[in-house]
C-alpha positions as CSV (number, residue, x, y, z in Angstrom):
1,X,0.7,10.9,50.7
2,X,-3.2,9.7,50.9
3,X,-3.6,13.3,50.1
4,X,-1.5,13.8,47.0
5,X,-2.9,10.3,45.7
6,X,-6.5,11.9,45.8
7,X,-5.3,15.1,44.1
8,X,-3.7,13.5,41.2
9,X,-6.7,11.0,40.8
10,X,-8.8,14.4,40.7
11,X,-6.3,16.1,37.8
12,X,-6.4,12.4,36.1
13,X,-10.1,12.4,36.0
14,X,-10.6,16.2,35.3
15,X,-7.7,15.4,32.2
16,X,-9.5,12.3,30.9
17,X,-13.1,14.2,30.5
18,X,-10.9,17.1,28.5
19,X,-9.1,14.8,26.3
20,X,-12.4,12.5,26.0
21,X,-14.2,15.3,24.9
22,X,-11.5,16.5,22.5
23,X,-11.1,13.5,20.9
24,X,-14.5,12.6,20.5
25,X,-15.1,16.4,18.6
26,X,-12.3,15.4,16.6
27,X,-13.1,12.0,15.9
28,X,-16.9,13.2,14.9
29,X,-15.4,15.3,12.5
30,X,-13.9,12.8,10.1
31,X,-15.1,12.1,7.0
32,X,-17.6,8.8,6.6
33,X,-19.2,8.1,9.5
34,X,-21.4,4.6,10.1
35,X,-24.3,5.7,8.1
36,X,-22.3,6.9,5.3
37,X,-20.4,3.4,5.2
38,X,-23.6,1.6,5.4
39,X,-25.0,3.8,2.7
40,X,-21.9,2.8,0.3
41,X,-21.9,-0.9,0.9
42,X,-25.5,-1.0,0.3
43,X,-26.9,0.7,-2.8
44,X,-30.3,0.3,-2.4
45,X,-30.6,1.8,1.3
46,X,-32.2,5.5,0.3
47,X,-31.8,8.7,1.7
48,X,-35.3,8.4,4.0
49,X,-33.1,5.1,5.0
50,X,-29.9,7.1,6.0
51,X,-32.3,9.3,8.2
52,X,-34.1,6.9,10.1
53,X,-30.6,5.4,11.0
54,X,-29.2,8.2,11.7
55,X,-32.2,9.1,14.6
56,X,-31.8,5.8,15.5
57,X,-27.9,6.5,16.8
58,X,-28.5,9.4,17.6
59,X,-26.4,11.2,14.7
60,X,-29.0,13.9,14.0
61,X,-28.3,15.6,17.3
62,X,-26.3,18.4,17.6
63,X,-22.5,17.4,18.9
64,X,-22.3,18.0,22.5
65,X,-25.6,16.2,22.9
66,X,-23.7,13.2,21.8
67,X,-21.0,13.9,23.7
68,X,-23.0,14.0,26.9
69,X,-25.3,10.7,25.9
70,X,-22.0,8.5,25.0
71,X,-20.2,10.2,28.1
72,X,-22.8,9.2,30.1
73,X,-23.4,5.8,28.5
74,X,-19.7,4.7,29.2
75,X,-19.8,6.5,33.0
76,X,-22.5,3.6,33.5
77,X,-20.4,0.7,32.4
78,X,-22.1,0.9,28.9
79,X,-19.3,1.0,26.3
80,X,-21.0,-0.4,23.1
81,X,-20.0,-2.5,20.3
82,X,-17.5,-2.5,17.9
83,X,-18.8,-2.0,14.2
84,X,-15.7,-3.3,12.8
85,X,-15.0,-6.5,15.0
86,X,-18.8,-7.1,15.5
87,X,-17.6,-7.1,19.2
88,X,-18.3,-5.7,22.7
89,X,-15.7,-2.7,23.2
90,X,-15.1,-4.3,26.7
91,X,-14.4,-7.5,25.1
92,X,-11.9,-6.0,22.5
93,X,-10.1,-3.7,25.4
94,X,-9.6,-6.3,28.2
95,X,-7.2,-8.7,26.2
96,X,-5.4,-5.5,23.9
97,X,-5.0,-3.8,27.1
98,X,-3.0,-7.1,28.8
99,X,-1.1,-7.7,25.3
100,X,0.2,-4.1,25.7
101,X,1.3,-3.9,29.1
102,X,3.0,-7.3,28.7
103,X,4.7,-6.1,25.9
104,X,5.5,-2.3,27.7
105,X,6.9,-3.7,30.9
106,X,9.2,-6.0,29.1
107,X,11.0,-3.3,26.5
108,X,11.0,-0.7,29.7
109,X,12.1,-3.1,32.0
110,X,15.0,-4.3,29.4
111,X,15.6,-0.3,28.0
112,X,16.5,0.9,31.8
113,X,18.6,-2.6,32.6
114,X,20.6,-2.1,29.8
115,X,20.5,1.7,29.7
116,X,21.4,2.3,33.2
117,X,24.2,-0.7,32.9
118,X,25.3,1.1,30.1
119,X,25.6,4.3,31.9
120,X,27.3,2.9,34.9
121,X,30.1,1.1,32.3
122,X,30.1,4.8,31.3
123,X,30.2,6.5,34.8
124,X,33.1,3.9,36.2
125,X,35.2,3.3,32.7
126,X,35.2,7.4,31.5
127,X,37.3,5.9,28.5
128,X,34.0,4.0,27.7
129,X,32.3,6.7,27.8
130,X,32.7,8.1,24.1
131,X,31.4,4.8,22.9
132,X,28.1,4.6,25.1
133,X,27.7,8.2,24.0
134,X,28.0,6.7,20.4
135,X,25.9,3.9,21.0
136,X,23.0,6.2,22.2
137,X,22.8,8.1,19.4
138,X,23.0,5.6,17.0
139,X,19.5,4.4,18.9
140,X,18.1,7.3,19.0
141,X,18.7,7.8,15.3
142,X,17.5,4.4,13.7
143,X,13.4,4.3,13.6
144,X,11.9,2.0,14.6
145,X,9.8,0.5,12.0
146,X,12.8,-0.1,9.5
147,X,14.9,-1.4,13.1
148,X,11.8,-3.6,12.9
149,X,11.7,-4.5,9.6
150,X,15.4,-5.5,9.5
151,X,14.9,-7.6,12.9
152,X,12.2,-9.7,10.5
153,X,14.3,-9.8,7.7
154,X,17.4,-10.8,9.7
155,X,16.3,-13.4,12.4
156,X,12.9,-14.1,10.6
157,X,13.6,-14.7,6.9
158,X,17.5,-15.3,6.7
159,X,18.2,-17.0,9.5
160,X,14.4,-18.6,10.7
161,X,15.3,-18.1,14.0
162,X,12.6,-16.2,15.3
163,X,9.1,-15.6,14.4
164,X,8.4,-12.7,11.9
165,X,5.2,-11.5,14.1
166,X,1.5,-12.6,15.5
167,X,1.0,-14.6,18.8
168,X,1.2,-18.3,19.5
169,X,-1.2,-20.7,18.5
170,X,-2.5,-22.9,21.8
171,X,0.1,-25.6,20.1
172,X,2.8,-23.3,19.7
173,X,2.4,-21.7,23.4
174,X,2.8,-25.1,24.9
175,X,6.2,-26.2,23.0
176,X,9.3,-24.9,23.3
177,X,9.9,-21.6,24.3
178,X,6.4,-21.6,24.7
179,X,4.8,-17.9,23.1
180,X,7.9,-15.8,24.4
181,X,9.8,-16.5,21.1
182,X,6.9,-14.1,19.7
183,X,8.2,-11.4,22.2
184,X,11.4,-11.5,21.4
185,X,12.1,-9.2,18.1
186,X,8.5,-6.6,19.4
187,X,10.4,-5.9,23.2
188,X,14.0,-5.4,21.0
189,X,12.9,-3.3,18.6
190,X,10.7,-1.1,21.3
191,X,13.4,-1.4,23.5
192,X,16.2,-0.1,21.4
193,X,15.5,3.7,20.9
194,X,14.7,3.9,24.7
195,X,18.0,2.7,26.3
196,X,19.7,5.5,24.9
197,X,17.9,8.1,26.8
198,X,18.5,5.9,29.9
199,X,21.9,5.6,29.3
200,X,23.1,9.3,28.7
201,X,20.8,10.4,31.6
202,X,22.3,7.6,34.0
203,X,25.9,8.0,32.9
204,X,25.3,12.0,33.6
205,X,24.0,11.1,36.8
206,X,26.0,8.6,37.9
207,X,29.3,10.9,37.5
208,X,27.7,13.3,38.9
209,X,26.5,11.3,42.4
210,X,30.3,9.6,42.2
211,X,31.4,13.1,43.1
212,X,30.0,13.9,46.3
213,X,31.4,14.1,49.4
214,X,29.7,11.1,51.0
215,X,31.1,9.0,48.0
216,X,34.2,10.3,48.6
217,X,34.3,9.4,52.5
218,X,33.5,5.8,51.5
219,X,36.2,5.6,48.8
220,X,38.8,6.7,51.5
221,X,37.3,4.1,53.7
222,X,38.3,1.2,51.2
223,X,35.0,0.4,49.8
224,X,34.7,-0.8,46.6
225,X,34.1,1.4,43.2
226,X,31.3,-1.4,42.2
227,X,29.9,-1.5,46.3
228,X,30.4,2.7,45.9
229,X,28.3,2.8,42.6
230,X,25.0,0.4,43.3
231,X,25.2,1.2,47.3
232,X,25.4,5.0,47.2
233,X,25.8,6.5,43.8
234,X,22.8,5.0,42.5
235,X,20.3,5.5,45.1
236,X,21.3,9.1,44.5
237,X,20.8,9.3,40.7
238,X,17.6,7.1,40.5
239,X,15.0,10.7,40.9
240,X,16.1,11.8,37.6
241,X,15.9,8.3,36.0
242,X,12.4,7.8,37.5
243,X,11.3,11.2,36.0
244,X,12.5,10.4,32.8
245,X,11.1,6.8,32.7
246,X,7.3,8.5,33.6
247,X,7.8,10.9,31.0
248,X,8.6,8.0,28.5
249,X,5.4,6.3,29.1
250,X,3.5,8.1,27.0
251,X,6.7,7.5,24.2
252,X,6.5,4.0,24.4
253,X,2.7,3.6,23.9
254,X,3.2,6.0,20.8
255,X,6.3,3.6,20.0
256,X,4.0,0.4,20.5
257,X,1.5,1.6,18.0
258,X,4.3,1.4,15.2
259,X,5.8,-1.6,16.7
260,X,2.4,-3.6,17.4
261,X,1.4,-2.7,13.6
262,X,4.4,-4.1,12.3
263,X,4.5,-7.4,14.3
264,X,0.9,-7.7,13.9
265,X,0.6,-8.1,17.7
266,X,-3.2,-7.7,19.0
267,X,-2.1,-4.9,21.3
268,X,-3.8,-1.5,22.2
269,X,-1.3,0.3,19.5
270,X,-2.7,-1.9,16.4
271,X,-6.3,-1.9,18.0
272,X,-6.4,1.5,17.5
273,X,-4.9,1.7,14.5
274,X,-7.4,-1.1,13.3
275,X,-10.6,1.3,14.7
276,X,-9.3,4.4,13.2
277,X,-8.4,2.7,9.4
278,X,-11.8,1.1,9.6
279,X,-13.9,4.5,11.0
280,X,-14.8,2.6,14.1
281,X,-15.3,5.6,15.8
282,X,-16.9,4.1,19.3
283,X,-13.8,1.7,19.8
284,X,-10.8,4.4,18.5
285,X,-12.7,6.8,21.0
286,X,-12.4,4.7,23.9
287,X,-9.0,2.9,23.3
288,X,-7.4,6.4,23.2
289,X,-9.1,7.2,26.3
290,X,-8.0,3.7,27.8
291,X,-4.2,4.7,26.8
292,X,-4.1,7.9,27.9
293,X,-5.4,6.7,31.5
294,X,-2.8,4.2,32.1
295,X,-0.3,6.7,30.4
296,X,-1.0,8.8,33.5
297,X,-1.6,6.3,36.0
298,X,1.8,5.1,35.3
299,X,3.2,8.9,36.0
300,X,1.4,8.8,39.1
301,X,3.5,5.9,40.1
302,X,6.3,7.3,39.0
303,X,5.7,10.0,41.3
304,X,5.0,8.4,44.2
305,X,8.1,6.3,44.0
306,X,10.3,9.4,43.7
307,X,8.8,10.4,47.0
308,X,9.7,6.8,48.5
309,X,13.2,7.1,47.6
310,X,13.7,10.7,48.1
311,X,11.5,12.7,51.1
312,X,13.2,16.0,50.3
313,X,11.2,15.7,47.3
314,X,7.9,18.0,47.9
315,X,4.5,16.3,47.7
């Protein structure tokens, strides 16, 4: 196991330098960079201006020279400051970082309760089936910014039961319901699309384990369907579900991008979206890099659980 752990950290860091170095080419491509801004927002700045600034920052060197001083730079702890928040990047990163994975762990937590409760109403009730089937495509087929949109409008605007998006205020995160009401509409609406994945895949595998010969030796020894189902039949089915959860990770921090933006939540997904809209090339550089990290850190785990539940499953 110690030995798998160290390979995958060795493919996570080889992966991070490729995609780090890919993004930052393509990133150093766009249109308008810093000096270009600066040169528009202040007329009077002149051309032997522009090139003084851009020596300073190093602009004037050719690309992978850059690449190499700001890979460097961050490899020593030294991640700069924002341009557009007037910010240090770790500053920015720490607290979009925990609003993300707060938000993430609640919509997959509540996409595989639901989905996987779904599946096994599915797997136990096969008359039921036909509707979860129903039910997951209808998820899968709504977006979710106007799923969000019509969560604001609905229990936001019409009914005021909910706020529309933001974070609590220090007063509001002490009173009732403290800052979860906040939560509430961003986990749904992230949430939503997901279950239905969990749901087809559990209900699949769930009639599939409920077949097997061991399942049937504990039918004919009296034992419960429910006892049969969360005792045996889904021990059996949760590889497949892990698998697919892992390769959702990367979906949902996609997913949370659209869904942060919309509920104005100060996560990762609308920090980046912020940096990109705004050319902040130093902070959209390394909050891409931050997400794809975690993205595969969490597929890691993934893996390694797989192996805890399953040893026939090679490392």
């Amino acid at each position: 196991m110690t030995r798998l752990i160290l390979s995958r950290l060795v493919q996570i860091a080889v992966t991070a330098a490729i995609l780090s170095l890919c993004a930052f080419l393509l990133i150093a491509l766009m249109p308008g960079d810093p000096i270009d801004l600066a040169i528009a927002g202040d007329p009077r700045l002149t051309s032997e201006d522009a090139a003084r600034l851009r020596a300073l920052h190093g602009l004037d060197q050719p690309m992978m020279a850059r690449y190499l001083a700001w890979a460097g730079a961050v490899l020593q702890g030294q991640f700069g400051h924002s341009r557009l928040f007037a910010q240090p990047v770790a500053q920015l990163l720490g607290p979009a970082l925990l609003s993300s994975l707060q938000l993430l762990g609640l919509a997959l937590t509540l996409a595989v309760l639901v989905g996987v409760g779904l599946g096994a109403l599915a797997a136990l009730r096969p008359r039921l089936a036909p509707g979860v089937q129903g039910l997951a495509l209808l998820a899968q087929a709504v977006p979710s910014f106007w799923l969000g949109l019509m969560l604001i409008i609905l229990f936001a605007v019409q009914l005021g039961w909910l706020p529309a998006g933001g974070t609590p205020s220090d007063e509001q995160s002490g009173g009732e319901g403290g800052g979860w009401s906040f939560l509430i509409l961003p986990v749904a609406t992230l949430s939503f699309a997901h279950l239905a994945s969990y749901a087809r895949h559990a209900a699949s595998a769930l009639t599939g384990a409920m077949a097997e010969p061991h399942i049937r030796t504990a039918r004919a020894q009296g034992a419960g369907e429910a006892r049969i189902l969360w005792r045996h039949a889904l021990p059996n089915a949760g590889v497949p579900l892990l698998t697919l959860v892992a390769l959702d990770a990367g979906s949902l921090v996609s997913g949370a991008l659209i869904t942060e933006t919309i509920f104005a939540r100060p996560g990762m997904g609308k920090l980046i979206y912020d940096a990109v809209m705004g050319n902040d090339f130093n902070l959209a550089l390394l909050a891409l890099l931050v997400v794809a990290i975690v993205t595969m850190l969490a597929t890691l785990v993934a893996d390694l659980a797989q192996r805890w539940l399953d040893p026939r499953v090679e490392a």
